[in-house]
N, C-alpha and C positions, 0 to 999 in steps of 0.2 A: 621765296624758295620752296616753302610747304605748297604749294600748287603745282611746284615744277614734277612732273614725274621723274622717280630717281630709282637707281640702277646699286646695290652693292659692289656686286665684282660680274665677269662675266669668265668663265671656264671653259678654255677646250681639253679635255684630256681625251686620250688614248681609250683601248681598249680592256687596259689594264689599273688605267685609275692614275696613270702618269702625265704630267704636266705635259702640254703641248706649247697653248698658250691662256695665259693667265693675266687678268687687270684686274684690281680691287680700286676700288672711288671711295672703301671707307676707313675708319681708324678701327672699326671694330675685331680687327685679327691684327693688332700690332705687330706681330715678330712673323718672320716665316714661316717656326713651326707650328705656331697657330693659323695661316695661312695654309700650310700641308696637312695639318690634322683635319680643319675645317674640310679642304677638297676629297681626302679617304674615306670622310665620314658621310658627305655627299654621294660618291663613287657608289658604296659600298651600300649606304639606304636604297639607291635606286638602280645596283645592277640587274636585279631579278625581273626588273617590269620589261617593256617589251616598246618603247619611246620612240619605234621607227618610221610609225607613218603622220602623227599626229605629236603636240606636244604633251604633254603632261606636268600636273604642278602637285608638290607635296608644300609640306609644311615642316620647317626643319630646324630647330632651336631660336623659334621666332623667327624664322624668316620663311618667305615663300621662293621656292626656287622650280623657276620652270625649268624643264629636261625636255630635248631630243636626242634620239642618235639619230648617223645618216654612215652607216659602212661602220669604219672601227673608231670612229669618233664622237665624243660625248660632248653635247653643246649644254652648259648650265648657264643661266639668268639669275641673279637670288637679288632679291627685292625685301623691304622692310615688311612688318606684317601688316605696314598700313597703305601700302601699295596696293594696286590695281593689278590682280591676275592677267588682266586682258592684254594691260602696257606690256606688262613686261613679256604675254607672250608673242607680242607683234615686235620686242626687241629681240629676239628670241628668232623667229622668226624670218625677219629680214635681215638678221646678220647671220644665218645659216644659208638662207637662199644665197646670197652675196658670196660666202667661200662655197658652196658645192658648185656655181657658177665661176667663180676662180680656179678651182682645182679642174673644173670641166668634170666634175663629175666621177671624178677619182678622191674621193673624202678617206685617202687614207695618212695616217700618221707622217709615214716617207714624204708625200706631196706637201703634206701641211708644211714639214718642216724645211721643204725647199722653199717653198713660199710665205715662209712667217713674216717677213717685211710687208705684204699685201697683207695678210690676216691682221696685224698688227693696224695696218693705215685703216682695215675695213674696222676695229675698235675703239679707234678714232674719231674715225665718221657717225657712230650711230651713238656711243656716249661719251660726253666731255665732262671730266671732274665732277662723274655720277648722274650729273642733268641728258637725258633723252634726248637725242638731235634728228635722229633720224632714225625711223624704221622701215624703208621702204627700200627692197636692194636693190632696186634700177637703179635711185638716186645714190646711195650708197655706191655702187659700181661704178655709175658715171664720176663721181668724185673720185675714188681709186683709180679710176684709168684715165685721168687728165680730160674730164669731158668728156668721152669719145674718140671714135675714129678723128673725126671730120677735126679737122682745125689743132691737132696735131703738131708742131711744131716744134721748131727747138726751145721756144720759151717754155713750153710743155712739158716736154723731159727733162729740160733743168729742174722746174718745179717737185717732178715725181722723183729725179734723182733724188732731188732736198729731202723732200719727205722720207724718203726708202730711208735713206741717213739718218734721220730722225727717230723714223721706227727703231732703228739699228739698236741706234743709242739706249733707245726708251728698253729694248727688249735685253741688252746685257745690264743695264741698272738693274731691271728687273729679276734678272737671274741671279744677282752681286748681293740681290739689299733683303 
């Protein structure tokens, strides 16, 4: 597992520092409101900078946490301090390309949150129980949208209903616990 590249949590918030959508892989924020304090304190270090065309990485209570924005939405990474800047900011990355490609390019709040089920499957796709799976958001995409056009099928959309279901699930646990 120490060779595996690993992910903390991964953060979308708002414009304002408000939960969009949220996944933590670790124990280290046991309760929610150290999960909420953690993301304000995040928020709040890095709204001054300017994270729109490039990533950016700070250093932040021992952890490294890459940052973009893209419109009114804040993409954070946070990685151990013995992580690799670079992993995490090609996780960072390919799962920003993947929703500003989902949202088509509308990365506001409203969109996100008609589409949390797709954001949710695309945080699926790139980390699973902290271990890196994917950073490349074609592959990342092609997985979200049942492979592609081509080959489409009913077995396809049962599959992504499943999933959507899934996410459902996973994303009111997450709002509950």
């Amino acid at each position: 597992m120490e060779s595996c590249p690993s992910v903390k949590n991964i953060l979308v918030l708002d414009s304002e520092g408000k939960r969009v959508a949220v996944k933590y892989y670790s124990d280290d924020w046991p309760s929610l409101s150290s999960k909420q304090a953690f993301e304000k304190s995040v928020f709040a270090k890095t709204q001054k900078t300017s994270a729109r065309t490039e990533a950016e990485i700070v250093m932040f209570d021992s952890y490294f946490v890459v940052y973009k924005f893209i419109q009114d939405l804040h993409f954070f990474v946070t990685g151990g301090d013995e992580e690799n800047e670079l992993i995490l900011a090609s996780v960072l990355q390919g799962f920003s390309e993947a929703i500003d490609y989902l949202l088509r390019n509308k990365v506001h709040r409203r969109a996100a949150l008609e589409n949390l089920d797709l954001i949710f499957l695309c945080l699926d796709e790139v980390v699973g129980g902290g271990i890196v799976l994917e950073t490349d958001a074609k592959a990342i995409l092609e997985k979200v949208s049942g492979h592609g056009l081509e080959g489409s099928g009913s077995l396809t959309e049962q599959k992504l209903s499943s999933a959507l279901a899934t996410a459902r699930e996973h994303f009111a646990r997450s709002i509950f616990s």
